[in-house]
C-alpha positions in Angstrom: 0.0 0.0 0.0 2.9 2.2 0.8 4.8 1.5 -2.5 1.4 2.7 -4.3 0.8 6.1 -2.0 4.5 6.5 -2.9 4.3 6.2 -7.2 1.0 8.4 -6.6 2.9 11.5 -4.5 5.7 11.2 -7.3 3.4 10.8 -10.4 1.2 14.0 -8.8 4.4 15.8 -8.5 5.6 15.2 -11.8 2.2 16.2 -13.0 2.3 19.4 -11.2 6.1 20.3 -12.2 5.2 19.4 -15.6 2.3 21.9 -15.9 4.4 24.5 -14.3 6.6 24.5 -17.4 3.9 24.0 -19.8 2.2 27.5 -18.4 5.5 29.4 -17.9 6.6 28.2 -21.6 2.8 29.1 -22.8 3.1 32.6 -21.0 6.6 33.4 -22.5 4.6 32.6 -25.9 1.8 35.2 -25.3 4.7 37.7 -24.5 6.3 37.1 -27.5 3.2 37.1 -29.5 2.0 40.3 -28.2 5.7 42.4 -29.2 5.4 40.9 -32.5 1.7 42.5 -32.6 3.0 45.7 -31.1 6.0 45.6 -33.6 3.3 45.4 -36.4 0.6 47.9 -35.2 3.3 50.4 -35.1 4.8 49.7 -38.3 1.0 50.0 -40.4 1.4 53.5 -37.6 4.0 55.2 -39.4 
């Protein structure tokens, strides 16, 4: 019963870790997205 408890806490774990990265890497996207935006709007500006 332990052995299972213990997979679970380290499968949960990974499972958190790994949508940790997936948010921070989906974030740095949106960032990116909106400069390139930005960059255009004020290119069709001038």
């Amino acid at each position: 019963m332990s052995i299972i408890l213990g997979l679970l806490a380290i499968l949960s774990a990974i499972g958190l870790f790994s949508a940790i990265l997936i948010k921070s890497q989906a974030e740095k996207r949106i960032a990116l997205r909106k400069k390139h935006y930005r960059a255009k709007l004020n290119e069709i500006k001038w």
